[in-house]
C-alpha positions in Angstrom: -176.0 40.5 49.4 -176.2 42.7 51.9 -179.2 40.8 53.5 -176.4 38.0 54.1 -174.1 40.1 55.6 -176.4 41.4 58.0 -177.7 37.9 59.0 -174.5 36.3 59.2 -173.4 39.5 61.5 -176.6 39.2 63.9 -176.1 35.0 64.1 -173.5 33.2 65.4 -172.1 30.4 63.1 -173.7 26.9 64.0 -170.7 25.1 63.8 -168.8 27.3 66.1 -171.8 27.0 68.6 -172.0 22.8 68.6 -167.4 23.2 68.3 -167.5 21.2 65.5 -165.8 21.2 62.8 -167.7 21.8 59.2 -167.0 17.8 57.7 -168.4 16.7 61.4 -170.1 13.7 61.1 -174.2 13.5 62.2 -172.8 11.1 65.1 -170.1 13.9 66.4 -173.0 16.8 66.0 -175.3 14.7 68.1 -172.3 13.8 71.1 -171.3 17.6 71.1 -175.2 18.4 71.6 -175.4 16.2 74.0 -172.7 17.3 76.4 -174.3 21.5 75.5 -177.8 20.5 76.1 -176.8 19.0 79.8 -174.9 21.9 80.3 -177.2 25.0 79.7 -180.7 22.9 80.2 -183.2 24.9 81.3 -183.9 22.2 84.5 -180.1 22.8 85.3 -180.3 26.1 85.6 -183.7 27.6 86.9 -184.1 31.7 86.7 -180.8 31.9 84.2 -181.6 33.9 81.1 -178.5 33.3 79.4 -178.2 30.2 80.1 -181.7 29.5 78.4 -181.1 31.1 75.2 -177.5 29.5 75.2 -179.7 26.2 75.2 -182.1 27.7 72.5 -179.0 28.5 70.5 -177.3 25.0 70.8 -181.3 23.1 69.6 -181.7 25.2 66.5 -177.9 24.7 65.6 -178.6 21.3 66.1 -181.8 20.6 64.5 -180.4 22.7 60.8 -177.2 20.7 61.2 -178.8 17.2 61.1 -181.0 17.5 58.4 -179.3 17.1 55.3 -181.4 19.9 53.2 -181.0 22.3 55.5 -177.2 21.6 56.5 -176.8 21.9 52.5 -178.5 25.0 52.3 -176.6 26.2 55.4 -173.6 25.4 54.3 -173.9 27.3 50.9 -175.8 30.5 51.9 -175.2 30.5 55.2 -177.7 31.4 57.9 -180.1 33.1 55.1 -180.6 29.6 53.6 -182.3 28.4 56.4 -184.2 31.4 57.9 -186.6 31.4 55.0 -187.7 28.2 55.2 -188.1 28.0 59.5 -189.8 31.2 58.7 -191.9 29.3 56.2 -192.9 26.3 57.8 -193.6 28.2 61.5 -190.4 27.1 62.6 -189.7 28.3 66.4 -187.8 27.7 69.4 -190.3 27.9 72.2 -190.4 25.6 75.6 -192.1 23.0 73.4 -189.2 23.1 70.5 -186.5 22.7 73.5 -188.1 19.7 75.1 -188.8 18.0 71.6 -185.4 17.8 70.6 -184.3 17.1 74.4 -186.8 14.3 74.2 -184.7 13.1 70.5 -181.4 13.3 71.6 -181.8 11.9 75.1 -184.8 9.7 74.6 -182.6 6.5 74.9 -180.8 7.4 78.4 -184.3 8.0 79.8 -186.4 5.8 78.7 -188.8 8.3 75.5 -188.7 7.3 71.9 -189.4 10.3 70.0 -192.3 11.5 72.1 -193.9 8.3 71.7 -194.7 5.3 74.2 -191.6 3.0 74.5 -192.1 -0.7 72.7 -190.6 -3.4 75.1 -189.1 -6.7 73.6 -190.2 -10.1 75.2 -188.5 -11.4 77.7 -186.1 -13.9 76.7 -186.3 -18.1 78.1 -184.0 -20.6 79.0 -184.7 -24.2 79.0 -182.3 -27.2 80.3 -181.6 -30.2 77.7 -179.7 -33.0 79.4 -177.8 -34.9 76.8 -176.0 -38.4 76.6 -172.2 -38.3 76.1 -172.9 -40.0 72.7 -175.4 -37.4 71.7 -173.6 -34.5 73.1 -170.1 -35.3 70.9 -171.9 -36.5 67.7 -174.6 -34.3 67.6 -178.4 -34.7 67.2 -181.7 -33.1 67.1 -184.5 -32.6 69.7 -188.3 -31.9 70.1 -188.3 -29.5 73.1 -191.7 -28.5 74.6 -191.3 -25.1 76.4 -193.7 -23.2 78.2 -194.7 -20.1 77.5 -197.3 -17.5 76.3 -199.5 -17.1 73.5 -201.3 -14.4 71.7 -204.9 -14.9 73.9 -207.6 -16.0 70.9 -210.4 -14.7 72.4 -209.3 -11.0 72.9 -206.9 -11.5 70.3 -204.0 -10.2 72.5 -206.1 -6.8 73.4 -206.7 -8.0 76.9 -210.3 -6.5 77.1 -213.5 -8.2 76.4 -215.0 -9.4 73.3 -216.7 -6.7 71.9 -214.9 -4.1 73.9 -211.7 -2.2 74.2 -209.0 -0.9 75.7 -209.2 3.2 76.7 -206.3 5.4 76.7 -204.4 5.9 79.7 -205.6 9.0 81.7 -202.4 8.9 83.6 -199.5 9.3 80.7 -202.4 10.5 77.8 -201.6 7.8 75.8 -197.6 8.2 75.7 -196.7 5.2 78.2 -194.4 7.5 79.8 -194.5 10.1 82.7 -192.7 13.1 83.1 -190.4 13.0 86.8 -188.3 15.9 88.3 -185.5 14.7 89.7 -183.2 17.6 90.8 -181.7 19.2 87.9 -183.2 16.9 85.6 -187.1 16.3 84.1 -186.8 13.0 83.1 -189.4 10.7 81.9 -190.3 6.9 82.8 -192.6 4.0 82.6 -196.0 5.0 83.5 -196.7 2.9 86.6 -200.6 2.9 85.8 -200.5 1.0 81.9 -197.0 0.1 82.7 -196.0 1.8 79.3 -198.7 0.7 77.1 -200.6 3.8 76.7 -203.7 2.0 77.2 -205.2 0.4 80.2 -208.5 -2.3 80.1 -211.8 -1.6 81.9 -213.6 -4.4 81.4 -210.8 -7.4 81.1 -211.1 -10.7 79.3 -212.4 -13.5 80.9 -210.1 -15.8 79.3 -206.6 -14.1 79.9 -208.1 -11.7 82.9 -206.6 -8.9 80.9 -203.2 -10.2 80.2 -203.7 -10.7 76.7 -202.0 -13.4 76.6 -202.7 -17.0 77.9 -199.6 -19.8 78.8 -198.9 -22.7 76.1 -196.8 -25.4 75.7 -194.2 -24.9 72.9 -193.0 -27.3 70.5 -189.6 -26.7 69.3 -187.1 -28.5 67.2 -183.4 -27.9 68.2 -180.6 -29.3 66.2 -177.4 -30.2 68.5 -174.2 -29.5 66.8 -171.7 -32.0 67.4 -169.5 -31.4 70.5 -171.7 -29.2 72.9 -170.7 -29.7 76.1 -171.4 -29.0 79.9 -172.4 -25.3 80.1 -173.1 -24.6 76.4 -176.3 -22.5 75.0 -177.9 -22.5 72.1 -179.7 -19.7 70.8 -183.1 -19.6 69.2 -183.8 -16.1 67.9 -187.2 -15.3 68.6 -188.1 -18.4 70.3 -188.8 -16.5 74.1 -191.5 -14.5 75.3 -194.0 -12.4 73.0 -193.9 -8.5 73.6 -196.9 -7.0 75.9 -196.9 -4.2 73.8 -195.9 -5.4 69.7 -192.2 -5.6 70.4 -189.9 -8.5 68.9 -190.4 -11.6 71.3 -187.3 -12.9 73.2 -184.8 -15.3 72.8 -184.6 -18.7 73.8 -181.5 -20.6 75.0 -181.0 -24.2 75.6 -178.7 -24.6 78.3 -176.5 -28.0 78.2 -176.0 -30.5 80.7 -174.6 -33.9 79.6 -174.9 -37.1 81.7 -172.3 -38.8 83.6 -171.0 -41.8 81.6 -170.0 -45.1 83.1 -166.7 -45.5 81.2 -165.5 -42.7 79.8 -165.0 -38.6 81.4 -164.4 -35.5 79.4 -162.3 -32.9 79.6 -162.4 -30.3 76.4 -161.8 -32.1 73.4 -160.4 -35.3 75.2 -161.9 -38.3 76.4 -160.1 -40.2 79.3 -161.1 -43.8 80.4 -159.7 -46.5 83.1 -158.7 -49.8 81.8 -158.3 -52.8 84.8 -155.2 -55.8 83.2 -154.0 -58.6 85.0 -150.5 -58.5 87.0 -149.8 -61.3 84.5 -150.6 -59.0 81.5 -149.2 -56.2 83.0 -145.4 -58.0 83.8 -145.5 -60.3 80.8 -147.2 -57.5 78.2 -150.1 -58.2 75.8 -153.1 -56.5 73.8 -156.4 -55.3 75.3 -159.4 -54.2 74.1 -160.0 -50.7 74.6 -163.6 -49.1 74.0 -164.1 -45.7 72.1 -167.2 -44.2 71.6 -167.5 -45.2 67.9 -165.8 -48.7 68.0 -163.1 -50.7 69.7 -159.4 -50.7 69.1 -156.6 -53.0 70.0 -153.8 -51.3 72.5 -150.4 -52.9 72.7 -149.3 -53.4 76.2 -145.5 -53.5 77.1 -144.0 -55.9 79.6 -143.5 -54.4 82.9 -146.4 -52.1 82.7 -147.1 -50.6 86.1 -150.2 -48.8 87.3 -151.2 -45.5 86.1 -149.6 -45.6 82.8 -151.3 -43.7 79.8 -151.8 -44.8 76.5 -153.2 -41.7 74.2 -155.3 -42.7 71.0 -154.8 -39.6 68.8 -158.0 -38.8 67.4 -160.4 -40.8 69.3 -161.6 -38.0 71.3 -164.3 -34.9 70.7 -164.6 -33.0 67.7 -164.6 -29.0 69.0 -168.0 -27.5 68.0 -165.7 -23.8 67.4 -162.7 -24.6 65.1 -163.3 -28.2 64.3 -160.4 -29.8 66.1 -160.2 -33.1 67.0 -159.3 -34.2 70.9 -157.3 -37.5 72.0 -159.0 -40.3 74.4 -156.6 -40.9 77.1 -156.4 -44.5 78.5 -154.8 -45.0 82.4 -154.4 -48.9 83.1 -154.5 -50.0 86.3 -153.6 -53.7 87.6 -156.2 -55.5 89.3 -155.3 -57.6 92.0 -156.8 -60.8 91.9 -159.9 -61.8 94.2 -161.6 -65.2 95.3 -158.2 -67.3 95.2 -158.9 -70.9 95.3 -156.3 -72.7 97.4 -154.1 -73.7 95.1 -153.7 -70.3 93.4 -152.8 -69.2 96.7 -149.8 -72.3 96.6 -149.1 -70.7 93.4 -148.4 -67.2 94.4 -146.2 -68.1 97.7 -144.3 -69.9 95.8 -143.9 -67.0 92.8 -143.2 -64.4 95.7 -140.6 -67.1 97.3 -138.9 -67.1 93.6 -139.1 -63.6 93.6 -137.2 -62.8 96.7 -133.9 -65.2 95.5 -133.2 -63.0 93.1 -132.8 -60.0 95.6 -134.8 -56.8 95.0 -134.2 -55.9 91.5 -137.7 -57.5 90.3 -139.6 -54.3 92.6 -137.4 -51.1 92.0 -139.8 -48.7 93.1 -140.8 -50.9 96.1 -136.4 -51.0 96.5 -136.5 -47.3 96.1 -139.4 -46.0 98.3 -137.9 -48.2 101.3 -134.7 -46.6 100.9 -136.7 -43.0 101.4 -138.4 -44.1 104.4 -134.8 -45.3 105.6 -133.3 -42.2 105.2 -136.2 -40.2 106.4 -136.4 -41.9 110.0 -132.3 -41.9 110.3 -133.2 -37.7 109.9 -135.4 -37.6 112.6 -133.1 -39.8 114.6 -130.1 -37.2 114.3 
């Protein structure tokens, strides 16, 4: 017992130096680490003692309090639970202890992964599928041919020559990462020379010139949901670029871009069309035939109809490819004047306007009412 006592006196609680509390979670112990080790880093403070072994202090409180056995052990015999076993195994604290666990904790800000060379995904691709209207609101499915690159089969992706192969770097050792001081700070990155393989080729293939990888056309079959439009992307997981250096490949995305149509325009889930009737049609009312993009439907027409009026077909429009919502197609009429008058029809229409203006203005109300405007407008300027 008193062995205990006098360890626990000489040490200070590991807890107390991270400021955590004793239920801290592995993610807290790491943040407060974090924030300590950029504090009283070595790098940050050349030539101070204390500051160094506040640093050592902070790693091996640390490294007992995220392994589970020893945080166990910790925790029920205090610092004599885990002395005997660090002495055990040759555990120490030196320069190279420091920089391993720097290496753990900040390995992801600057670029290390654990001490070893950093393993790059592929780069992802994007490829540009023009649609129909049809196909773009119904849906559909597509043979795609994208180019990209290929595992090379006569190095087999190593890059160097049949028969040979590649040597490790002499630049980074075989790590793919170099060591940089940047003021305070040691940081590693990429090594420039194997560009973070670890390994660079002497003799290179003749086939890929070293690449290890050759380009290829792609065949790919994409299913269109229905109701992409303009804009949209489609991902294809793993479909892009292979890794240099055994990483996941990219991604692939199909970019949307959906013709013009000749009749209809889309806007969201709606459709909107124009639709041309006769003066005759429009004053005397009717049906027409209105196109959808399924079928055609039959549109009642009101007498007096003028010019711009809107007749909405619920449900005739897009389906939404996110919440399944159904849009409207909008129809706009708009009265044709007639063209290529034969003389007669010309008879026909003086006489019509001469019938017309007997009865006063109250066949053209809007004509009545925008003369009216201009009247009063030009008696303003006037006074």
């Amino acid at each position: 017992m008193s062995f205990v006592g006098e360890t626990a006196m000489a040490k200070r609680d590991y807890y107390e130096i991270l400021g955590v509390a004793r239920n801290a979670s592995e993610s807290d112990i790491k943040k407060s680490y974090r924030r300590l080790a950029m504090k009283f880093h070595p790098d940050r403070n050349p030539n101070n003692r204390q500051a160094e072994e506040q640093f050592k202090e902070c790693k091996e409180a640390y490294e007992v309090l995220t392994d589970v056995r020893k945080r166990a052990a910790y925790d029920q015999f205090g610092h004599a639970g885990v002395d005997a076993a660090a002495g055990a195994t040759g555990g120490g604290f030196g320069a190279g202890g420091i920089r391993d666990v720097f290496d753990e904790v900040f390995g992801d800000i600057f670029g290390a992964r654990g001490g070893g060379r950093t393993i790059y995904r592929g780069a992802d691709l994007r490829y540009d599928l023009e649609l129909s209207l049809e196909e773009a609101v119904s849906g559909t499915s597509v043979r795609i041919s994208v180019p990209t690159r290929a595992q090379c089969p006569e190095c087999g992706g190593s890059g160097a020559r049949k028969g040979t192969s590649a040597v490790t770097c002499t630049t980074c050792h075989g790590r793919g990462q170099v060591r940089l001081q940047q003021g305070f700070f040691s940081i590693q990155q990429t090594c420039p020379t194997c560009r973070g393989a670890g390994k660079v080729v002497l003799d290179p293939c003749k086939e890929c010139r070293g690449a290890g990888s050759v380009r290829r056309e792609k065949e790919i079959s994409v299913k269109i949901p229905a109701g992409v439009d303009n804009g949209d992307r489609i991902r294809l997981a793993g479909e892009g670029e292979r890794s240099d250096n055994g990483g996941p490949p990219g991604d692939l995305y199909v970019e949307v871009h959906v013709r013009e149509h000749p009749i209809f325009t889309r806007e969201g889930t709606n459709l909107y069309c124009e639709v041309p009737i006769s003066f005759v049609a429009a004053a005397l009312g009717g049906e027409i035939e209105v196109p959808t993009l399924a079928d055609r439907v039959t549109v009642r027409v009101p007498q007096e109809t003028q010019t711009g009026k809107l007749f909405r077909l619920r449900g005739k429009g897009v389906r939404s490819v996110r919440d399944g919502s159904v849009g409207d197609l909008i129809c706009r009429v708009v009265v044709e004047t007639p063209v290529h008058l034969t003389h007669r029809q010309k008879e026909l229409l003086r006489e019509f306007e001469h019938s017309m203006s007997e009865n006063g203005d109250k066949h053209s109300p809007k004509a009545t009412s925008w003369l009216d405007s201009v009247k009063r407008f030009f008696e303003g300027i006037k006074s």
